[in-house]
DRENDO-1510 file (C-alpha; in Angstrom, 1 decimal, always signed):
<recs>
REC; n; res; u; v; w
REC; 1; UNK; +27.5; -48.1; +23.1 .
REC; 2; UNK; +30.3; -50.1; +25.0 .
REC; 3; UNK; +33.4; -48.1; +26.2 .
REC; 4; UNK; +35.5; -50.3; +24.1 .
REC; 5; UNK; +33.6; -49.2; +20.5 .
REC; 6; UNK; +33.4; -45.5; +21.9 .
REC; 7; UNK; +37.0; -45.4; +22.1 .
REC; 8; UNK; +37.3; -47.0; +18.8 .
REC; 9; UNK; +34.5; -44.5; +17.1 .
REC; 10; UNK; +36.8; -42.0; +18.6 .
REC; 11; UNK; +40.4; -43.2; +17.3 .
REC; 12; UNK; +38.7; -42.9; +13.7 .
REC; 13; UNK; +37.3; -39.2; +14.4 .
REC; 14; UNK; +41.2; -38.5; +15.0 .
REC; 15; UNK; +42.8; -40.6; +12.1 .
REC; 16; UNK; +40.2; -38.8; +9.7 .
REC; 17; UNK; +41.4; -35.4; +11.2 .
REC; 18; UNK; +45.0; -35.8; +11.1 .
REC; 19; UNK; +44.8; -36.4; +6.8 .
REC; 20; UNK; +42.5; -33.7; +6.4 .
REC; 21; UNK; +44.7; -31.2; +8.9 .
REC; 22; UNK; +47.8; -31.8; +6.4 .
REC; 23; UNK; +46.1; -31.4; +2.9 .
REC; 24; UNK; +44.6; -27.9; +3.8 .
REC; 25; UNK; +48.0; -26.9; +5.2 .
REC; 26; UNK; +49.5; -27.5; +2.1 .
REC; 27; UNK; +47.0; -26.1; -0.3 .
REC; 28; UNK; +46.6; -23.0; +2.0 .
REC; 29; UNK; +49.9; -22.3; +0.7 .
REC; 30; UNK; +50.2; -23.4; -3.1 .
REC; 31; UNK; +49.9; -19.4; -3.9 .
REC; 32; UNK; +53.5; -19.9; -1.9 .
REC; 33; UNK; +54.6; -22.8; -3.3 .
REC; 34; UNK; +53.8; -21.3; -6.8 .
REC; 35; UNK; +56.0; -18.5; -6.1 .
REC; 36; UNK; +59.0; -20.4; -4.3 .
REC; 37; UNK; +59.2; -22.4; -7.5 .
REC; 38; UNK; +58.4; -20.0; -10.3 .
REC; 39; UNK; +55.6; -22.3; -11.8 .
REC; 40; UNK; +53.2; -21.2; -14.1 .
REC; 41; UNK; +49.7; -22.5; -13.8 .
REC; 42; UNK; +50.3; -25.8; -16.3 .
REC; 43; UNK; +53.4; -26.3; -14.3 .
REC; 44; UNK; +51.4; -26.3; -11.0 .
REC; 45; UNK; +49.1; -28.4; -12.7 .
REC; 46; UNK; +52.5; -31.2; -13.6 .
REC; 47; UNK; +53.5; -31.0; -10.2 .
REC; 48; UNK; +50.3; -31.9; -8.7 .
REC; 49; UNK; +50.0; -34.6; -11.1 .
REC; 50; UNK; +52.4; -36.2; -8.6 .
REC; 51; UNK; +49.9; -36.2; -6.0 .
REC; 52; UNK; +47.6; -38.0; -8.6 .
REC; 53; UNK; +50.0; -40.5; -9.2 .
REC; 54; UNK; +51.0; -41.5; -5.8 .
REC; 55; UNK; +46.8; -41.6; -4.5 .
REC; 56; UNK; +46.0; -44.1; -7.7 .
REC; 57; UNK; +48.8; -46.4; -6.4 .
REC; 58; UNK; +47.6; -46.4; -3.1 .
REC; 59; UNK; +44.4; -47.0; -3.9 .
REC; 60; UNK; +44.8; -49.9; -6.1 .
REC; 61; UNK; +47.2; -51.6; -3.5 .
REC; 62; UNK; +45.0; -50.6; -0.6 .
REC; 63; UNK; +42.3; -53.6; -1.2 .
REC; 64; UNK; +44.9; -56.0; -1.6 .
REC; 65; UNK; +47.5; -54.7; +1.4 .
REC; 66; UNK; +43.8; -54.5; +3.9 .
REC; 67; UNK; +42.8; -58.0; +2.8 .
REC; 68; UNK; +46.2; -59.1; +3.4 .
REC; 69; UNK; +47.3; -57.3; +6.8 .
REC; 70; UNK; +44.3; -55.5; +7.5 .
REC; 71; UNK; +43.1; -52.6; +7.7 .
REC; 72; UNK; +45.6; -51.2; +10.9 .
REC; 73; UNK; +48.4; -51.8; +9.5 .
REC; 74; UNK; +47.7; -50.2; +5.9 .
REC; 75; UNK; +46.0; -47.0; +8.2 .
REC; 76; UNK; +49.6; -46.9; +9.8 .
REC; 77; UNK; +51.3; -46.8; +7.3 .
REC; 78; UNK; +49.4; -44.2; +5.2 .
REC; 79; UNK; +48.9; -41.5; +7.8 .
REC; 80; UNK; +53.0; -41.8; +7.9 .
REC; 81; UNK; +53.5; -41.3; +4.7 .
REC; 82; UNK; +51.1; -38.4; +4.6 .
REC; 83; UNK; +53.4; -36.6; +7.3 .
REC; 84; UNK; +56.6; -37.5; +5.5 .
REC; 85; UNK; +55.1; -36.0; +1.9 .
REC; 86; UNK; +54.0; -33.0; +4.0 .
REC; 87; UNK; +58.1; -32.7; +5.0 .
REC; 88; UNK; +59.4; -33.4; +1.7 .
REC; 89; UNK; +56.9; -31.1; +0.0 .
REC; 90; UNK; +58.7; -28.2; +2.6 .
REC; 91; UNK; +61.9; -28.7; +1.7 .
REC; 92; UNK; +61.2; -29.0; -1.9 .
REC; 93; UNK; +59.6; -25.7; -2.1 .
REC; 94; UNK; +62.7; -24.2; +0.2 .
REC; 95; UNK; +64.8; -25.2; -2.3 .
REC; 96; UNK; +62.9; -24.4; -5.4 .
REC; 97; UNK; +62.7; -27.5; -7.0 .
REC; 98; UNK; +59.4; -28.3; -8.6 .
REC; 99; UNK; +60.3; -32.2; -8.9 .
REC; 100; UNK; +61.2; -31.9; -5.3 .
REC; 101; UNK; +57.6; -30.9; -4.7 .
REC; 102; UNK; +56.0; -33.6; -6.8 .
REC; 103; UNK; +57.8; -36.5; -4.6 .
REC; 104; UNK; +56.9; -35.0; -2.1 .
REC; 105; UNK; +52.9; -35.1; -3.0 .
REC; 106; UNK; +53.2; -38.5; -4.2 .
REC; 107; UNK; +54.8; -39.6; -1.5 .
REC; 108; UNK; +51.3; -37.6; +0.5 .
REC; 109; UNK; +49.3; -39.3; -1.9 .
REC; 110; UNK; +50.0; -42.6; -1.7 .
REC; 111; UNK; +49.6; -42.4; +1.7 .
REC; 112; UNK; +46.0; -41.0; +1.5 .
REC; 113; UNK; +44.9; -43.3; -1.2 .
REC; 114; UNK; +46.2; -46.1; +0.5 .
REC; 115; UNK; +45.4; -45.4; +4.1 .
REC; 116; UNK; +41.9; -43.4; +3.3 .
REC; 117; UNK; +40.8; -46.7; +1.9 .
REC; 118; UNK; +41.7; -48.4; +4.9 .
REC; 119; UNK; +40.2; -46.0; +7.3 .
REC; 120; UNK; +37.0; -46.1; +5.2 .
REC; 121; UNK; +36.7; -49.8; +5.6 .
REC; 122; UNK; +37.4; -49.6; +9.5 .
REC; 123; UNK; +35.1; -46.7; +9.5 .
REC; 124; UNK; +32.4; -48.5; +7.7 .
REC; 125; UNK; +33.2; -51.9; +9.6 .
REC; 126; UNK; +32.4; -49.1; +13.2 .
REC; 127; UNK; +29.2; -47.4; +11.7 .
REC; 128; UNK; +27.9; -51.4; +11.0 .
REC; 129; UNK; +28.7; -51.7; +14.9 .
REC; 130; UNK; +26.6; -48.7; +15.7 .
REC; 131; UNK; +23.5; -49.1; +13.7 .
REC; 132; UNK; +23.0; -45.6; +12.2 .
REC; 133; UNK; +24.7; -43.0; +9.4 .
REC; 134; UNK; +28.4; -42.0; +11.1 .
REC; 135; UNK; +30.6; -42.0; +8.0 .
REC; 136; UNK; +29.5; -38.4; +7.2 .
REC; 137; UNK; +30.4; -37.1; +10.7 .
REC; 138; UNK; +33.6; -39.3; +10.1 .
REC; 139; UNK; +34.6; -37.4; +7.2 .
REC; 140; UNK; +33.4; -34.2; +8.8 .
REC; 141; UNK; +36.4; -35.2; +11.4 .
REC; 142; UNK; +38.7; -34.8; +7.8 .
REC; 143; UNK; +36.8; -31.3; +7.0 .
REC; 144; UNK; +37.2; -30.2; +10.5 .
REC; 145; UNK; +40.9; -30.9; +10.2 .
REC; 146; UNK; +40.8; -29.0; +6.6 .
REC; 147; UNK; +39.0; -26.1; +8.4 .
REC; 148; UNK; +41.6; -25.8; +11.4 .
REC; 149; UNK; +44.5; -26.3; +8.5 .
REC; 150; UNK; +42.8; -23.5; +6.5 .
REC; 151; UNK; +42.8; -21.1; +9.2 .
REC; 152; UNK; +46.5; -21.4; +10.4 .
REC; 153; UNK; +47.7; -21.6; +6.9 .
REC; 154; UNK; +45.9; -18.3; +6.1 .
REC; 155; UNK; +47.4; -16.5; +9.0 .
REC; 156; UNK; +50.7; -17.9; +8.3 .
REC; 157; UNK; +50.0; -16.9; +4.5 .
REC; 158; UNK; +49.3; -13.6; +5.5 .
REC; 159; UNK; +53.1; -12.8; +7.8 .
REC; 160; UNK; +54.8; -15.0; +5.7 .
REC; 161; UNK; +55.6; -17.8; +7.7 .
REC; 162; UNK; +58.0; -20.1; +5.9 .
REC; 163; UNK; +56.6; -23.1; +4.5 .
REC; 164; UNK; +59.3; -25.4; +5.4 .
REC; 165; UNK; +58.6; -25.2; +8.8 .
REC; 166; UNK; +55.0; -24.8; +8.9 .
REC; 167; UNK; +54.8; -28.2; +6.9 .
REC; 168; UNK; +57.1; -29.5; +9.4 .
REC; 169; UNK; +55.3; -28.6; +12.4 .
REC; 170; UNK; +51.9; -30.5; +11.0 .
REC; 171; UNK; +53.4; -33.6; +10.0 .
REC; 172; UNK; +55.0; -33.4; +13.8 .
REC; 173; UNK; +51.1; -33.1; +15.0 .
REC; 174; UNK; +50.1; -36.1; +12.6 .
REC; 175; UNK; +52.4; -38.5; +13.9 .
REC; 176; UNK; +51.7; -37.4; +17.2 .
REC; 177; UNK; +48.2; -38.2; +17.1 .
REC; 178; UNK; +48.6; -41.4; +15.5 .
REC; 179; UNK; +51.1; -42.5; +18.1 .
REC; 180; UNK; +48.0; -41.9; +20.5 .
REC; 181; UNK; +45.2; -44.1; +18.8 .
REC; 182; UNK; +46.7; -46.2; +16.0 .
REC; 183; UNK; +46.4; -48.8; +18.8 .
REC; 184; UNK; +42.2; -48.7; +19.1 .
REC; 185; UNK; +42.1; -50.0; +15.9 .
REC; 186; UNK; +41.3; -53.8; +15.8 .
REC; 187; UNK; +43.7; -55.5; +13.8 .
REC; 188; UNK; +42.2; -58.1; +11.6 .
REC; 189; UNK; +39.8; -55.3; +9.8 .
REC; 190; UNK; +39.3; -56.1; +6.3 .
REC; 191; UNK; +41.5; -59.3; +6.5 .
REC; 192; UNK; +40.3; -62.3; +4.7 .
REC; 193; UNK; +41.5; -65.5; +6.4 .
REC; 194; UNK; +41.4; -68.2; +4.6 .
REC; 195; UNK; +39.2; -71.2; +5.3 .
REC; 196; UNK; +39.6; -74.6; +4.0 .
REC; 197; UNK; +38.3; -73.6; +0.2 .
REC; 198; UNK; +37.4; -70.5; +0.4 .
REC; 199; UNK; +37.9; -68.2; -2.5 .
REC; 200; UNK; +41.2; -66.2; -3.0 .
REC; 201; UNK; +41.1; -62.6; -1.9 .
REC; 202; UNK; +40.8; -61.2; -5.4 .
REC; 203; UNK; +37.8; -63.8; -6.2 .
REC; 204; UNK; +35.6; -60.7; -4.4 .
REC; 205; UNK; +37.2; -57.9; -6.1 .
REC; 206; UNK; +36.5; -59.6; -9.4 .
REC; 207; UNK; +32.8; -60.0; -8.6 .
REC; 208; UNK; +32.2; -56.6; -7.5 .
REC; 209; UNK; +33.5; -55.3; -10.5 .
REC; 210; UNK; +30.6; -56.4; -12.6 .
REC; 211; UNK; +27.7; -55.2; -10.3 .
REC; 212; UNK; +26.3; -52.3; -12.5 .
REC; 213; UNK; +24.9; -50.8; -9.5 .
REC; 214; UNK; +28.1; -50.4; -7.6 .
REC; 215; UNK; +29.4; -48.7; -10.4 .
REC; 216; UNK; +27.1; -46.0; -10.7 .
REC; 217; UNK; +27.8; -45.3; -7.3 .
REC; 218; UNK; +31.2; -45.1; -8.1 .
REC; 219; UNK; +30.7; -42.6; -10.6 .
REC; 220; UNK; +28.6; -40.7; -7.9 .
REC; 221; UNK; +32.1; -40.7; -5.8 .
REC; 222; UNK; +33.6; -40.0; -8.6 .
REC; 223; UNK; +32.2; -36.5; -9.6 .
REC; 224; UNK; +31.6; -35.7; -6.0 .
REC; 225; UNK; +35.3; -36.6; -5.2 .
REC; 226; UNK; +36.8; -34.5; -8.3 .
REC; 227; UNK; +34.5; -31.2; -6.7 .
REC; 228; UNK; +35.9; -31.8; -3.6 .
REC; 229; UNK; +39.4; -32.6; -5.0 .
REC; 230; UNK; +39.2; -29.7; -6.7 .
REC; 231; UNK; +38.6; -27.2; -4.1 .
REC; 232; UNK; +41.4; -28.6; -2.3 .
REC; 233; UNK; +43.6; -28.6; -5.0 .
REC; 234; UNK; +42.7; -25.1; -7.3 .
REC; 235; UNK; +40.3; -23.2; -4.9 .
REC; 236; UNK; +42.8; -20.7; -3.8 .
REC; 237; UNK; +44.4; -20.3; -6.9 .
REC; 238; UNK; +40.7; -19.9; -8.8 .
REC; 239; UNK; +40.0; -17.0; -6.3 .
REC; 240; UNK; +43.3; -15.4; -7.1 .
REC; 241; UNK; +43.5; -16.1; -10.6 .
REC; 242; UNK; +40.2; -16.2; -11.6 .
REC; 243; UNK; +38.6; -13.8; -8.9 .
REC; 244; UNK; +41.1; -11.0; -7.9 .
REC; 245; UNK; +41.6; -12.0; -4.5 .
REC; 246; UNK; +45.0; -11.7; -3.2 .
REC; 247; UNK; +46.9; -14.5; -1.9 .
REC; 248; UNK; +45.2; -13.9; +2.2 .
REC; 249; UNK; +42.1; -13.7; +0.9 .
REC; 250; UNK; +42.2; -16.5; -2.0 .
REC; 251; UNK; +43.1; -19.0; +1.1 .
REC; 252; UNK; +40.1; -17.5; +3.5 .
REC; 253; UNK; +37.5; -18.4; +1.0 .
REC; 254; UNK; +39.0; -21.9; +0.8 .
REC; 255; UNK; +38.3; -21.8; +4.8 .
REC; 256; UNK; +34.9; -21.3; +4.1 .
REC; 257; UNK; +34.7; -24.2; +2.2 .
REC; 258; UNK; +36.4; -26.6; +4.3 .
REC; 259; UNK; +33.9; -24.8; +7.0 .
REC; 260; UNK; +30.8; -25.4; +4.4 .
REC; 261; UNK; +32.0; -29.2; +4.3 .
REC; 262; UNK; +33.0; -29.8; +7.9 .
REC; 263; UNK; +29.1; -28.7; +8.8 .
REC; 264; UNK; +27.9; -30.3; +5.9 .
REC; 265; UNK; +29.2; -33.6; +7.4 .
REC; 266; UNK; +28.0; -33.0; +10.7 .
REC; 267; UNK; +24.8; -32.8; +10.0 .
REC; 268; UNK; +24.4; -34.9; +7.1 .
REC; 269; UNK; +23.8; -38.0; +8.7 .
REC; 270; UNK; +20.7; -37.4; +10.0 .
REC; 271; UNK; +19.1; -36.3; +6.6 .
REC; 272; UNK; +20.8; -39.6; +5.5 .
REC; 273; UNK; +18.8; -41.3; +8.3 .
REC; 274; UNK; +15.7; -39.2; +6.9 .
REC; 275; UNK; +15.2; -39.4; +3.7 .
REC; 276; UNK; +17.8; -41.9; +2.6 .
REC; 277; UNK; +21.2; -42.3; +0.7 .
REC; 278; UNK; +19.5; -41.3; -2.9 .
REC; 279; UNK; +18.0; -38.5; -2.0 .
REC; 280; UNK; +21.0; -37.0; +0.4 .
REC; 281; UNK; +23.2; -37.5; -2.7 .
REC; 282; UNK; +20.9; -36.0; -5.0 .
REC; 283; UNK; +20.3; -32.6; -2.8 .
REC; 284; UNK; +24.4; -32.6; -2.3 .
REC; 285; UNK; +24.7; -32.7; -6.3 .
REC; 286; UNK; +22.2; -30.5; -7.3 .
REC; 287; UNK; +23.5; -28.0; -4.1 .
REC; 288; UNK; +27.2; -28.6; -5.1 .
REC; 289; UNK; +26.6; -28.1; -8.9 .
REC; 290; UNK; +24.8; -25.0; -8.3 .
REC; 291; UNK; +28.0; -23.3; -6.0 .
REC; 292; UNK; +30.3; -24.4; -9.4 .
REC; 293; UNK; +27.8; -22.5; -11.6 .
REC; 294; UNK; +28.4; -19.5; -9.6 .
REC; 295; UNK; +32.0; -19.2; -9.6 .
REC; 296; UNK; +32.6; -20.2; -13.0 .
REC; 297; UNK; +29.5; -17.7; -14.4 .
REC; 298; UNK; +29.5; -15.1; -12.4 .
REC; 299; UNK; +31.9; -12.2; -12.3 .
REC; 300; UNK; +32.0; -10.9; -8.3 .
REC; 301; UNK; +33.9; -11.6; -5.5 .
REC; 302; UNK; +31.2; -11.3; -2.7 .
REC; 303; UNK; +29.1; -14.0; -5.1 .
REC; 304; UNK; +31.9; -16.2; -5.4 .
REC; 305; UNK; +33.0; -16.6; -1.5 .
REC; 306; UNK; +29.4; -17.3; -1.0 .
REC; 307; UNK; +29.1; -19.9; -3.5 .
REC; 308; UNK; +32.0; -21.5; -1.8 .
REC; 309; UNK; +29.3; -22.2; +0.9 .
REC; 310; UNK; +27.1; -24.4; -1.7 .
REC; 311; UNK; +30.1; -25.8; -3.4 .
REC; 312; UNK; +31.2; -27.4; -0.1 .
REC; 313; UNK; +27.6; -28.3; +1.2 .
REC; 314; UNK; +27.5; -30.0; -2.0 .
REC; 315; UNK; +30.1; -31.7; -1.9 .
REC; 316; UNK; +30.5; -32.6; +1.4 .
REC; 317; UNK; +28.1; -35.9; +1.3 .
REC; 318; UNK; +29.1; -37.7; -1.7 .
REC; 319; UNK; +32.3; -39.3; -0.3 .
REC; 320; UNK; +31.6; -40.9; +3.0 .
REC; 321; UNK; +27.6; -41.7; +1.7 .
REC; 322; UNK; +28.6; -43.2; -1.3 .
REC; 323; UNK; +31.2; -45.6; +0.3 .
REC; 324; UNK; +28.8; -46.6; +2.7 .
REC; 325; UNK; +26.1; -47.2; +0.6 .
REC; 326; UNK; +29.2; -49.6; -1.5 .
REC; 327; UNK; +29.1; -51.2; +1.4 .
REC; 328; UNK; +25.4; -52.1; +2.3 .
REC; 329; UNK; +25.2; -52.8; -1.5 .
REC; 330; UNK; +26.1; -56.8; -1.8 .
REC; 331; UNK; +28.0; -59.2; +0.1 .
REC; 332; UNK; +31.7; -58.5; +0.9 .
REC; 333; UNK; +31.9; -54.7; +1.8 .
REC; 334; UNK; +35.3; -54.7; +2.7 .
REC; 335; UNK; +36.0; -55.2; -1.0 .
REC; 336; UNK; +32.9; -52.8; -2.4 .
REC; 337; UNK; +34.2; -50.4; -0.5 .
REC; 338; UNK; +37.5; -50.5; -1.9 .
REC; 339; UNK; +36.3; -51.1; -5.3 .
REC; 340; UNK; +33.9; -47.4; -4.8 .
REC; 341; UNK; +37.2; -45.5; -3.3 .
REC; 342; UNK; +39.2; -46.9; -6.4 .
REC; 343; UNK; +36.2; -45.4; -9.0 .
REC; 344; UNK; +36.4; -42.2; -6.9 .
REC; 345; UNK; +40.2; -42.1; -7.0 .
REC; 346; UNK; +40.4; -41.4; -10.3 .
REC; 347; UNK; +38.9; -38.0; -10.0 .
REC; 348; UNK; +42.5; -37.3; -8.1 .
REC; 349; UNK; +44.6; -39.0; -10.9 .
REC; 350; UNK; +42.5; -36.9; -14.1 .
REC; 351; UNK; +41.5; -34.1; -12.3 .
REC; 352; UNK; +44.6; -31.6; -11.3 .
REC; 353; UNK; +46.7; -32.1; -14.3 .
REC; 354; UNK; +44.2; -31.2; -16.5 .
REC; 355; UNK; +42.4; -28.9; -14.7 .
REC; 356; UNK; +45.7; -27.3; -15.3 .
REC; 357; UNK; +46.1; -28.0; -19.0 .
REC; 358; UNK; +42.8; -26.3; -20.0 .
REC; 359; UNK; +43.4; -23.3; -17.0 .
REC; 360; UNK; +46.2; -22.6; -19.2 .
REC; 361; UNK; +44.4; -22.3; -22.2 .
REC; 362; UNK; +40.7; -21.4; -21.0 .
REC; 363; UNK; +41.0; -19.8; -17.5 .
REC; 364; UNK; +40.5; -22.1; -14.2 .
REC; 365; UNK; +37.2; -20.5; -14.1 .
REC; 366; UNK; +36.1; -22.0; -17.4 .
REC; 367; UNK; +38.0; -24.9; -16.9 .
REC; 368; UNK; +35.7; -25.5; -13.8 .
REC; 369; UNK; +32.8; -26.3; -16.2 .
REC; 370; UNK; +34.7; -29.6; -17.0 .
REC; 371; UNK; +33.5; -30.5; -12.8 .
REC; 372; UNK; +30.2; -29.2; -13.5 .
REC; 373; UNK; +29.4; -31.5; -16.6 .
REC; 374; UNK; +30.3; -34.5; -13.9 .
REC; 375; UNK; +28.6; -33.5; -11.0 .
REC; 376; UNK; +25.5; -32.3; -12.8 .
REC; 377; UNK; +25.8; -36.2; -14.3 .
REC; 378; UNK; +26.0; -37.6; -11.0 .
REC; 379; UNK; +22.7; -36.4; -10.0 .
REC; 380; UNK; +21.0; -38.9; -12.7 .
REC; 381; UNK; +23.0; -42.0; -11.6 .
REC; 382; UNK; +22.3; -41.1; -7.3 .
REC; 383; UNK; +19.3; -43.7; -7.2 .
REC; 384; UNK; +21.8; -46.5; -7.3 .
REC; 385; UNK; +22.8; -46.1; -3.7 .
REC; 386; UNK; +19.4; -46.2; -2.3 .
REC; 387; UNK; +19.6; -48.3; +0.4 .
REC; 388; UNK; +18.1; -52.0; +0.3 .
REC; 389; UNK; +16.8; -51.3; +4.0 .
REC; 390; UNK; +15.5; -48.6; +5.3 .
REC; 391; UNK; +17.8; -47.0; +8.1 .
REC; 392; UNK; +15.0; -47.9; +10.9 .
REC; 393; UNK; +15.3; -51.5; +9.1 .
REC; 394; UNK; +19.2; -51.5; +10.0 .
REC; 395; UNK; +18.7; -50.2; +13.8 .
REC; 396; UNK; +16.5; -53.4; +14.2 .
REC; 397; UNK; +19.0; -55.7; +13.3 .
REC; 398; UNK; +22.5; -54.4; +14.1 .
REC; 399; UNK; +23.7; -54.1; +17.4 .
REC; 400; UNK; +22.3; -50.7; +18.5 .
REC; 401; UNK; +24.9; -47.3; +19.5 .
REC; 402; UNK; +24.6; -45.4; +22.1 .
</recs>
């Protein structure tokens, strides 16, 4: 591995962590929210419909902005959104208003569905580079920040730190960070440059579109994403609400699944490497759909926090595998890529809000069973990302890693 492309492999470890450091910090503290505002649980379930709203944007402008600028640029632009929502969402909650709060996550979600889909694509274009599976340990960077999130938001949680300036504080680290690598990133990524008669950028969207393949791995993401989505946006409130933890407590088993996915990822890659993109997906599925069965059946704490465990190891593949497999799937991966993350998005747009309308009526436990049905689904449709080479078969002919 050159120094240049080390450095490079590294600047995406740290824009992967800085997204994933800001979304545990604020779901650490929705039990806090919650209370600042005075929201029931269909109320919670409106506000974080603004985070829905403000990913699906991003993502559907993300494949044009990256074929247009690239992928730097969009990357830049994302992760500085994501601190600003992070602020806004603080001061909304200081001030008790709910609406306040909703900007503030669509203004956090646009950024992350705009500038995830970016990263993925520069992070796909680096793992090419490198010859093996690193798009698991890439999002394990994201879990990793989620796990370090958890941890300070569950102490902070437990004294009653205010949220204002805890959200603050992260979006200060965020920037930070991406002041320090944002420059390692190449900047034509993802761009399409035209050339004589070459097709227009959207020609290749278009195309994808109809490949019946990459849809079923889209729907992969797209159960896969909603557990994951999930977790990050219910999980604390399911252990509260549905388990009897108190608010402490309810935030430490979400640190056990941020943990469950950060190792997950880690390690991932070489079963990927292994056995394959098919059968890594399928074991995450049937692993992930088994930790859902557990919280939503079964009535005991001890159970529950443990199931965490297989709900994250389940979960923790389908993202970054899925995209990459988008990728090696056809010609044009910049835009398969894209086109996966945009399937998989929807899973953020759909799932809080009603997640939230049938917690109201049914329970968030019960209204789990709604993920299940998905992910349980997914495992059926996970032989359309088996690879067209074998992973020895790409080490042979891309340029090797380190």
């Amino acid at each position: 591995m050159t120094a240049d492309l080390a450095r490079r492999r590294t600047a995406v470890f740290v824009l992967f962590f800085a997204p994933g450091l800001t979304i545990s910090s604020w779901v650490t503290r929705t039990p806090d929210v919650r209370d600042l505002l005075g929201a029931s649980t269909a109320q919670m379930g409106l506000i974080l419909f603004g985070l829905s709203v403000g990913s699906m944007i991003g993502i559907l402008c993300s494949g044009a902005f990256v074929a247009r600028w690239g992928a730097r640029l969009v990357i830049l632009a994302g992760t500085s959104a994501i601190a600003a929502g992070a602020v806004v969402v603080g001061v909304g909650a200081a001030v008790g208003s709910g609406p306040g709060v909703a900007l503030g996550l669509g203004l956090f979600g646009l950024g992350m569905g705009g500038g995830e889909v970016a990263l993925n694509v520069e992070g796909a274009e680096v793992e090419r580079l490198l010859g093996r599976s690193t798009l698991p340990a890439m999002h394990g960077f994201f879990s990793l920040g989620t796990v370090l999130g958890a941890v300070v938001g569950m102490c902070l949680t437990a004294v009653g730190f205010p949220v204002l300036v805890h959200l603050v504080a992260v979006a200060v680290v965020v920037l930070g960070a991406l002041a320090l690598v944002i420059r390692r990133v190449p900047v034509d990524v993802g761009r399409q440059h035209d050339s004589g008669g070459s097709r227009e950028p959207g020609a290749a969207r278009a195309t994808v579109w109809r490949d019946p393949a990459l849809l079923l791995i889209g729907g992969v993401i797209l159960a896969l994403a909603m557990a994951e989505g999930t977790a990050n946006d219910w999980l604390p409130l399911v252990m509260v609400d549905g388990h009897g933890f108190d608010a402490a407590l309810g935030s430490a088993v979400y640190a056990v699944f941020a943990a469950a996915m950060t190792v997950g990822r880690f390690v991932g890659g070489r079963f990927v490497d292994r056995f394959g993109r098919a059968a890594a997906l399928g074991g995450s599925a049937i692993v992930g759909a088994a930790g859902l069965a557990l919280v939503i059946f079964v009535d005991n704490q001890a159970v529950a926090a443990a199931a965490a465990v297989l709900w994250g190891l389940g979960a923790s593949l389908g993202f970054p595998v899925a995209l990459s497999a988008a990728g090696d799937s056809g010609p044009d991966p910049a835009a398969r890529v894209s086109l996966a993350a945009t399937v998989g998005y929807v899973a953020f747009l759909v799932g809080p809000p009603s997640l939230g309308y049938l917690g109201e009526h049914f329970g968030l436990r019960h209204a789990l069973i709604l993920v299940l049905v998905l992910v349980v689904a997914a495992v059926f449709a996970t032989p359309a990302a088996r690879s067209p080479r074998s992973p020895q078969a790409v080490r042979d002919t891309e340029p090797a890693g380190g």
